[in-house]
C-alpha positions in Angstrom: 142.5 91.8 81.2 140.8 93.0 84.4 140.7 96.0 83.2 138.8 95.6 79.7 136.1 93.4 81.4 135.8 96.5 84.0 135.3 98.6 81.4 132.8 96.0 79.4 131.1 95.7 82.8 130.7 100.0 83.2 129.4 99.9 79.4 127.0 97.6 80.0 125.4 99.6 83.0 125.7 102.5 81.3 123.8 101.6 77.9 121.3 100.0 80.6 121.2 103.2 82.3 120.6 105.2 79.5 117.5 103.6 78.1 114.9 106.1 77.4 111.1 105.2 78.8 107.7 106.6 78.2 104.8 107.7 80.5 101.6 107.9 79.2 98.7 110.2 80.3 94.9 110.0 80.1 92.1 111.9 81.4 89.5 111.0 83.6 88.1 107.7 83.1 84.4 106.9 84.7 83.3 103.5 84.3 79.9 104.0 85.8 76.6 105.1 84.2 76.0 104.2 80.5 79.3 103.2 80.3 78.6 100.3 82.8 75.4 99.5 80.6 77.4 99.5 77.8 79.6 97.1 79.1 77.2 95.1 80.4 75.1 95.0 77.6 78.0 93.6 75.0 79.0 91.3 78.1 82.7 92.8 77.7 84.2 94.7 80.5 87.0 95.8 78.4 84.8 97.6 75.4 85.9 101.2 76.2 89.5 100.4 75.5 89.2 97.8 72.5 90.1 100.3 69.9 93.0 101.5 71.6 94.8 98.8 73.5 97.6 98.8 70.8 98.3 102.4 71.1 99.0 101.9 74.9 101.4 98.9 74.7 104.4 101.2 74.1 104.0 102.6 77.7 106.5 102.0 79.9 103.5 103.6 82.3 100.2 104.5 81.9 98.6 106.3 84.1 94.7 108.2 84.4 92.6 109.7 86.7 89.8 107.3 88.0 86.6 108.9 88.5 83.8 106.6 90.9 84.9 104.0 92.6 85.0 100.2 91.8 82.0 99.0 94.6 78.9 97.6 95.3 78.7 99.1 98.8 78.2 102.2 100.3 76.0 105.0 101.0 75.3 107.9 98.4 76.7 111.4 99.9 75.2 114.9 99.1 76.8 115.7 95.9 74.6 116.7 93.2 76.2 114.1 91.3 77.4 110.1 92.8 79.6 108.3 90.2 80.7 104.5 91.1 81.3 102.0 88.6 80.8 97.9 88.8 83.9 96.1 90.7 84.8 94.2 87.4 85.4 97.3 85.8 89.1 96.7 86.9 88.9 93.8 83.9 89.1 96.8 81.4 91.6 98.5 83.3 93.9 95.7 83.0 93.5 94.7 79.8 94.5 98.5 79.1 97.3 98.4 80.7 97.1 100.9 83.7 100.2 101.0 85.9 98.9 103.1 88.0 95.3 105.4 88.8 94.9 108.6 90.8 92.3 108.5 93.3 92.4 111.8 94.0 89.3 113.6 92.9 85.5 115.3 94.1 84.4 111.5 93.1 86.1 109.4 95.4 84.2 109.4 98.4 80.9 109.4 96.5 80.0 106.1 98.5 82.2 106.5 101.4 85.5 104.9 102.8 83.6 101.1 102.6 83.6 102.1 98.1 87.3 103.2 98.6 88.4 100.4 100.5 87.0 98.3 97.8 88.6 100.1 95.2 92.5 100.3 96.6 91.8 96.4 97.2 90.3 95.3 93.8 93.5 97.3 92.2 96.2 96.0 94.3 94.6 92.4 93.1 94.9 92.9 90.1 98.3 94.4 90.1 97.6 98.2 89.2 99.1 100.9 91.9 97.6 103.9 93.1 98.1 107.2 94.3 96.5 109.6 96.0 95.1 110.5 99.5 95.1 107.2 102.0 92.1 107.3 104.2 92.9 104.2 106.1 96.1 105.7 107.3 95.5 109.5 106.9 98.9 110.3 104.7 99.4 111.0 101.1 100.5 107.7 99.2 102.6 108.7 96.2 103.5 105.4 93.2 107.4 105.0 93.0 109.3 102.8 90.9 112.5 102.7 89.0 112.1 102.1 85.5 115.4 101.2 82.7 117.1 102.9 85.7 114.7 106.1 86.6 112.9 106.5 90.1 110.0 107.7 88.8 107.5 108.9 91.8 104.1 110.0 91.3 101.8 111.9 93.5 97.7 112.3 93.0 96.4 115.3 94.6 93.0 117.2 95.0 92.3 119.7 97.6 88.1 118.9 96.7 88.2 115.2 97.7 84.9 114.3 99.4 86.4 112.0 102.2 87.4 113.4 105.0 91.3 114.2 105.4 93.4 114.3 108.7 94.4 117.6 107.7 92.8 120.6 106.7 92.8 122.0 103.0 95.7 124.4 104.0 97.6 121.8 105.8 97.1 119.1 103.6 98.5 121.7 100.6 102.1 122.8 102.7 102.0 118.5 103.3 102.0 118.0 99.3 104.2 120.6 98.7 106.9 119.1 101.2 106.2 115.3 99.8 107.2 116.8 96.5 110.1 119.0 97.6 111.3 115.7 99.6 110.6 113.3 96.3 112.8 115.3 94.2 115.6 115.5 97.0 116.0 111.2 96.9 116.4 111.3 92.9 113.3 110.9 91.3 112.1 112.0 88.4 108.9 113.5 90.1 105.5 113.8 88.4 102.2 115.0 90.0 98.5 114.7 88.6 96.2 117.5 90.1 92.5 117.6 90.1 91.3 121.5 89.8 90.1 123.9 87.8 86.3 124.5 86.8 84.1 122.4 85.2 83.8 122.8 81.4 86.0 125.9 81.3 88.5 125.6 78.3 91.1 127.8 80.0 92.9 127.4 83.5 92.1 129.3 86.2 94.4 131.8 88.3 94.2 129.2 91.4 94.9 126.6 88.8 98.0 128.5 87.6 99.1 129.0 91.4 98.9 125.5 92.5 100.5 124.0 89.3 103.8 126.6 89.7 103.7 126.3 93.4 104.5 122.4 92.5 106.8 123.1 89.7 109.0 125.0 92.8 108.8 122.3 95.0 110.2 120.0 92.5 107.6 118.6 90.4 108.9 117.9 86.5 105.5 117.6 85.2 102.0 118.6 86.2 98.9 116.8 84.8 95.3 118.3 84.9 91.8 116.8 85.3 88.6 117.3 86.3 87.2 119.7 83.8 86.5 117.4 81.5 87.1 119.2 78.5 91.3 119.6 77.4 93.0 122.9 78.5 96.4 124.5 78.0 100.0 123.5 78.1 102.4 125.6 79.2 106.0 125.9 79.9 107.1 127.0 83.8 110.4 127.1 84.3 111.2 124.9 81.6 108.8 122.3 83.1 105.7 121.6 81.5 102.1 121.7 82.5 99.2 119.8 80.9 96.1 122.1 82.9 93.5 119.4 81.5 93.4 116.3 79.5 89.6 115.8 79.8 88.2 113.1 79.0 89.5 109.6 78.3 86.4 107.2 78.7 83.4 108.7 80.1 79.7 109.5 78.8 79.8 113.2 78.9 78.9 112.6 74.7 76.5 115.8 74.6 79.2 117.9 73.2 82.4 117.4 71.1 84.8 119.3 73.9 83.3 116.8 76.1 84.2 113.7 73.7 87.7 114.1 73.4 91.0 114.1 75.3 94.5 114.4 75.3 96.9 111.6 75.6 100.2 113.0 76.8 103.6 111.1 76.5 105.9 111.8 78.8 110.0 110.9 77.1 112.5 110.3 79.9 116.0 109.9 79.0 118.8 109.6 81.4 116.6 110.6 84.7 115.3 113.5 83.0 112.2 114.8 81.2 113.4 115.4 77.7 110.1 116.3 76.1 106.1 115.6 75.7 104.1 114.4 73.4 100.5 115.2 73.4 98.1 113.0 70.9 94.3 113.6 70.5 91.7 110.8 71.7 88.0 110.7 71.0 85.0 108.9 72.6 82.3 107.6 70.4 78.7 107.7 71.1 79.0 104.1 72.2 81.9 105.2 75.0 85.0 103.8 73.0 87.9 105.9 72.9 90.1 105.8 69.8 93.7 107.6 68.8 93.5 110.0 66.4 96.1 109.8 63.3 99.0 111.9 64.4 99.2 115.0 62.0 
């Protein structure tokens, strides 16, 4: 008797154990600009994801790459370009779905550490994670949680972030690469989002290529690209994959179609391992609503 509910018991955990999850993708999402008109102007701060709300809710997580912060304070910098988007923005990330957002980006220190500290706040309030580069305590800040069983942990990293690091750029590389290597080493199923490339360019670059294999050896399972802004390659390293761009997800780039458009990559984990991707196209409408399109 002890022995059939042992075994009841064991089949149980197993079946629990072997429930598969997804992990959805998205580009960069900028929530400032005419988008912020936009929204204010229908007096709905979840208009850019109305049309595709439903398509997200089979994500076990979903996770994009935030571009401006969620502040009224600050001070611009020097860029050429400052992005930062109203602080009830995170409304529309929530009604979304967003587990989690990288913050790791030439954007994020647009309007300085007092911006950031806003942002990191008005997400943990409203229950999204993030990952990327912490400033308040100078150390990388990977998202880790077990899902149906599988650590999944999930690093944000840009070597062209406009706050000022601890570290140097060639220090603050070997520290990724060791955060990975040490991620993969406690079990997880170990994802990373880099920001890189060149803006508008529809292939990767050679220091793309580098970086992304360089964290493929350390331990990575998947690499995601952003920044830009219009989709690149994926290709296959070692029998991991590699997404080099997504593009964009909501923004108000709409003077071109490259720029209107995005990939929305599923991630299907089985059994603690990455069994296969999925990648689905996404457009942006001149009115910055981003829709699914039919898969073919």
């Amino acid at each position: 008797m002890f022995l059939r509910i042992l075994i009841a018991i064991l089949l149980l955990v197993n079946i629990a154990w072997a429930e598969p999850i997804k992990v959805y993708f998205v580009g960069d999402v900028m929530l400032g600009r005419y988008v912020d008109e936009k929204m204010q102007q229908k007096k709905e701060w979840r208009w850019p994801f109305l049309k595709i709300k439903d398509d997200l809710k089979a994500a076990d997580i979903l996770f994009g790459n935030l571009e401006g912060m969620l502040s009224d304070r600050g001070t611009e910098g020097k860029a050429k370009y400052y992005l930062r988007a109203n602080p009830k923005g995170v409304k529309g990330l929530k009604y979304a779905g967003f587990t989690v957002l990288g913050l790791a980006n030439n954007h994020v220190g647009d309007y300085g550490l007092l911006a950031f500290t806003d942002t990191i706040n008005g997400l943990d309030e409203n229950g999204i994670g993030w990952a990327g580069y912490d400033y308040l305590r100078n150390r990388f800040k990977p998202w880790s949680r077990v899902v149906k069983g599988n650590k999944i942990t999930l690093f944000a990293y840009s070597e062209h972030m406009n706050l000022t690091a601890k570290v140097g750029k060639d220090d603050l590389r070997k520290e990724y690469l060791r955060a990975i290597k040490s991620a993969k080493e406690s079990g997880a199923i170990v994802i990373t989002s880099i920001h890189f490339g060149e803006e508008y360019l529809g292939k990767p670059t050679s220091e793309q290529k580098l970086l992304a294999h360089l964290s493929i050896d350390a331990g990575a399972d998947l690499v995601v690209g952003h920044h830009p802004h219009v989709v690149q390659a994926i290709e296959k390293y070692k029998g991991k994959y590699i997404a080099y761009s997504l593009g964009n997800f909501v923004f108000d780039q709409n003077f071109s179609d490259a720029t209107s458009e995005g990939l929305l990559l599923i991630a299907n984990i089985y059994n603690s391992k990455l069994i296969s991707i999925d990648p689905r196209r996404v457009t942006i409408s001149k009115s910055f609503q981003v829709q699914l399109e039919p898969a073919k």
